[in-house]
C-alpha positions as CSV (number, residue, x, y, z in Angstrom):
1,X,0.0,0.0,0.0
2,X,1.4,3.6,-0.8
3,X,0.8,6.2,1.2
4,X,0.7,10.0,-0.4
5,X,2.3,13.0,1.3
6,X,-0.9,14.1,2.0
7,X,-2.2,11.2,3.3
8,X,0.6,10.5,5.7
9,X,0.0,14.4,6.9
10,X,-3.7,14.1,7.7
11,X,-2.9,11.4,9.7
12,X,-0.2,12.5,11.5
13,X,-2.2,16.3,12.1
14,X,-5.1,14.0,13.5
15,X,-2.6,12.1,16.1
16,X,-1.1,15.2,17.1
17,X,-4.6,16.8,18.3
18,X,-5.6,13.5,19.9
19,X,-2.0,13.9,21.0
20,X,-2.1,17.4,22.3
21,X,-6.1,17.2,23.6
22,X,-4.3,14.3,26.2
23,X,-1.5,16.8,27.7
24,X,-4.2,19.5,28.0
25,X,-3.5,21.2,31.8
26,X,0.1,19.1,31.6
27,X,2.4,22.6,30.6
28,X,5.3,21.3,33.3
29,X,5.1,25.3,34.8
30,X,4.9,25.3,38.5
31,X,2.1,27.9,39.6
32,X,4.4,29.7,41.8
33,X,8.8,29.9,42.5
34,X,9.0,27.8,45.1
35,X,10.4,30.4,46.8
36,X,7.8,31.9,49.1
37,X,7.8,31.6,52.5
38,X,5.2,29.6,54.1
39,X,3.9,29.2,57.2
40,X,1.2,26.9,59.2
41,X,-2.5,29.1,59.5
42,X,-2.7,31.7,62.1
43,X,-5.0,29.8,64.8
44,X,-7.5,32.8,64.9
45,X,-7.3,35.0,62.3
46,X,-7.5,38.4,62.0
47,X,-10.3,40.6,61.3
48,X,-9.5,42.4,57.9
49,X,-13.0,43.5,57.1
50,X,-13.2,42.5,53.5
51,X,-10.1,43.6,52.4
52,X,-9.4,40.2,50.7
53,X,-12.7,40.1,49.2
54,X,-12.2,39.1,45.4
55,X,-8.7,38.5,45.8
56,X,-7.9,35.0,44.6
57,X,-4.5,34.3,46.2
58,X,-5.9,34.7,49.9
59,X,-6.0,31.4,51.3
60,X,-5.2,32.5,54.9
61,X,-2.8,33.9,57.5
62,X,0.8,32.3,57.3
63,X,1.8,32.3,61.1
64,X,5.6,33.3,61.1
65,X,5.9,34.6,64.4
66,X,9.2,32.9,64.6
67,X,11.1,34.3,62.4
68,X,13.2,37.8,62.5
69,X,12.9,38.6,59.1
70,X,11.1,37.2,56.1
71,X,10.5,38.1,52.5
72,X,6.7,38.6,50.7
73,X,7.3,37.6,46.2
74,X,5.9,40.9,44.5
75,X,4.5,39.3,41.1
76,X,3.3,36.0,42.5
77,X,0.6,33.7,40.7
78,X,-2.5,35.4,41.6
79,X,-5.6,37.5,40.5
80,X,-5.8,35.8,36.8
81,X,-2.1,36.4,36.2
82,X,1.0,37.1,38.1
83,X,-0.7,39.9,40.3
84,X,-0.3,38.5,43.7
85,X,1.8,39.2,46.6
86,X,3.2,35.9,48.5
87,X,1.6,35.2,50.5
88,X,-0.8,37.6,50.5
89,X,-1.5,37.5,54.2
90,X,1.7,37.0,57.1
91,X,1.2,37.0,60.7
92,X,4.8,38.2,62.4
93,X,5.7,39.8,66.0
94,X,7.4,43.0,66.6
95,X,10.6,43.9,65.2
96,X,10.5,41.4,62.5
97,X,11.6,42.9,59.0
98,X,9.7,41.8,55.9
99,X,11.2,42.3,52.4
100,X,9.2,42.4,49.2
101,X,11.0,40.9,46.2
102,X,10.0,41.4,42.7
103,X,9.9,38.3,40.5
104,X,10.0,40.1,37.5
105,X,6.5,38.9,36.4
106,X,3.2,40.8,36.0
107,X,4.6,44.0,34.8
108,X,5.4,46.9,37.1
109,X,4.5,46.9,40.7
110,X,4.7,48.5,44.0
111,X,4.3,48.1,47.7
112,X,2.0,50.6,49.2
113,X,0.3,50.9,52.5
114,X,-3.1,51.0,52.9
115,X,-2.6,53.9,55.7
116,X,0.6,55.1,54.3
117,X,3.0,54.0,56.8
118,X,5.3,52.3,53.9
119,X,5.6,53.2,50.3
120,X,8.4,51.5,47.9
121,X,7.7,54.1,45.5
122,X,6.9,54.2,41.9
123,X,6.0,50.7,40.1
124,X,9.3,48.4,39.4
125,X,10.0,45.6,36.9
126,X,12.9,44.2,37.4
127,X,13.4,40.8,38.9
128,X,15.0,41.2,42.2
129,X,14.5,44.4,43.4
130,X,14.1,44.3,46.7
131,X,11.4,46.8,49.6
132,X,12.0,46.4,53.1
133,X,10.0,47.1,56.4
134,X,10.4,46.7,59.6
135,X,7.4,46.5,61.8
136,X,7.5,47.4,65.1
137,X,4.3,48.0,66.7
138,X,1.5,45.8,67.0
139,X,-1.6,46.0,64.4
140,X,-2.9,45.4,60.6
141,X,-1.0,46.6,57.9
142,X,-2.9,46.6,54.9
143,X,-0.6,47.2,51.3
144,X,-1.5,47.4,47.9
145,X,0.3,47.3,44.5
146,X,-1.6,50.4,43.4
147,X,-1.2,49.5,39.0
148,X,-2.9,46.4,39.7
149,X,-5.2,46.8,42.9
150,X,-8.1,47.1,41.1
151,X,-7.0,43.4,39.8
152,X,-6.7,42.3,43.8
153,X,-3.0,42.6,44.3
154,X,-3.6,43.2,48.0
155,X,-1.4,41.9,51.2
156,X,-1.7,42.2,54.5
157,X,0.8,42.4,57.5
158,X,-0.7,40.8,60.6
159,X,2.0,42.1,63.8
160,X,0.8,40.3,66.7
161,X,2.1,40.1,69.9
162,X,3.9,36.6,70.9
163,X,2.6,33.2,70.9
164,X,0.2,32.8,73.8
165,X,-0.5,29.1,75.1
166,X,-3.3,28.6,72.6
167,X,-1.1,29.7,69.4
168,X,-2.8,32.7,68.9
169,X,-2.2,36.1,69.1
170,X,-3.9,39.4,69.5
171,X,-3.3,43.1,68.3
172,X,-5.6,46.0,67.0
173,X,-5.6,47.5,63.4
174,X,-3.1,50.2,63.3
175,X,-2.7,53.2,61.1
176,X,1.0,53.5,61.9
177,X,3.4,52.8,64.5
178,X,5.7,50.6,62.0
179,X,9.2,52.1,61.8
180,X,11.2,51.9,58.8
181,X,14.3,50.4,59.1
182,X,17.6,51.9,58.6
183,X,16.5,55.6,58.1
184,X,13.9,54.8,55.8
185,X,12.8,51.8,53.2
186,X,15.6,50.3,51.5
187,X,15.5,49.5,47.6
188,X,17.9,47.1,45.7
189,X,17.6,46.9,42.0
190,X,19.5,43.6,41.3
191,X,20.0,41.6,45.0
192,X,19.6,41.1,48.5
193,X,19.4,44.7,50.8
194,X,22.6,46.3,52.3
């Protein structure tokens, strides 16, 4: 039996869509780095009257009390692209200094408080640029990427006080109180902060 050209390329176009229709969902891309910090669910969590409302990486309060410093991904998978911080909510105790890192996905972005007590300043691009914060007074710190918060790119800062027996913690929403550490926020375009 011969087989034309076209013949043989009908075929083989209708085993690559039965083909490709099998792998559909399989891309091999990870839906986030791997890189952000996690941390088990804050035992009660705060109250952040609606502020998470329609934002679709919000899963719940990562508890990292423990630590002295951590660092948020600005441009994580969220909000029907890469328009999510990460995670978006972190519960941490005085003192502790959080750094925002860009990933260098989902355009141009920003840190900015809710109440103004932190501002990274105009929208950045490029992977690696680095915001940090150091909290020092107890409350809720509410933060925005303000190109995309109409998109959901919210986060929250949860400064409780220490671990109590129960695991849980208490403070009240703040407006301010958070010092900035080192004489003001530190940037890095390209690496870890000085």
């Amino acid at each position: 039996m011969t087989t034309s050209r076209r013949d043989f390329l009908k075929a083989a176009g209708a085993v690559a869509v039965v083909g490709s229709a099998g792998l559909a969902g399989c891309t091999g891309q990870a839906t986030s780095s791997g890189s952000q910090p996690s941390g088990p669910q804050l035992p009660n969590e705060p109250n952040y009257k609606g502020w998470f409302d329609n934002v679709s990486n919000y899963d719940h309060t990562h508890d990292m009390r423990d630590q002295d410093a951590i660092t948020i991904e600005v441009g994580s998978k969220g909000n029907m692209g890469d328009f999510g911080f990460g995670p978006a909510a972190v519960a941490v105790s005085p003192h502790t200094t959080v750094t925002w890192e860009w990933t260098g996905r989902g355009g141009s972005h920003n840190v900015i408080a809710d109440e103004g007590t932190f501002n990274s300043g105009p929208p950045v691009t490029d992977a690696g640029t680095t915001f940090e914060f150091t909290f020092d007074r107890p409350g809720v710190y509410k933060y925005v990427c303000e190109p995309h918060e109409a998109m959901g790119m919210k986060g929250a800062v949860f400064v409780a006080l220490a671990q109590s027996a129960s695991g849980g913690g208490s403070a009240q929403a703040s407006d301010g109180g958070a010092q900035q550490s080192r004489e003001g926020a530190q940037h890095n375009h390209g690496g870890a902060s000085a």
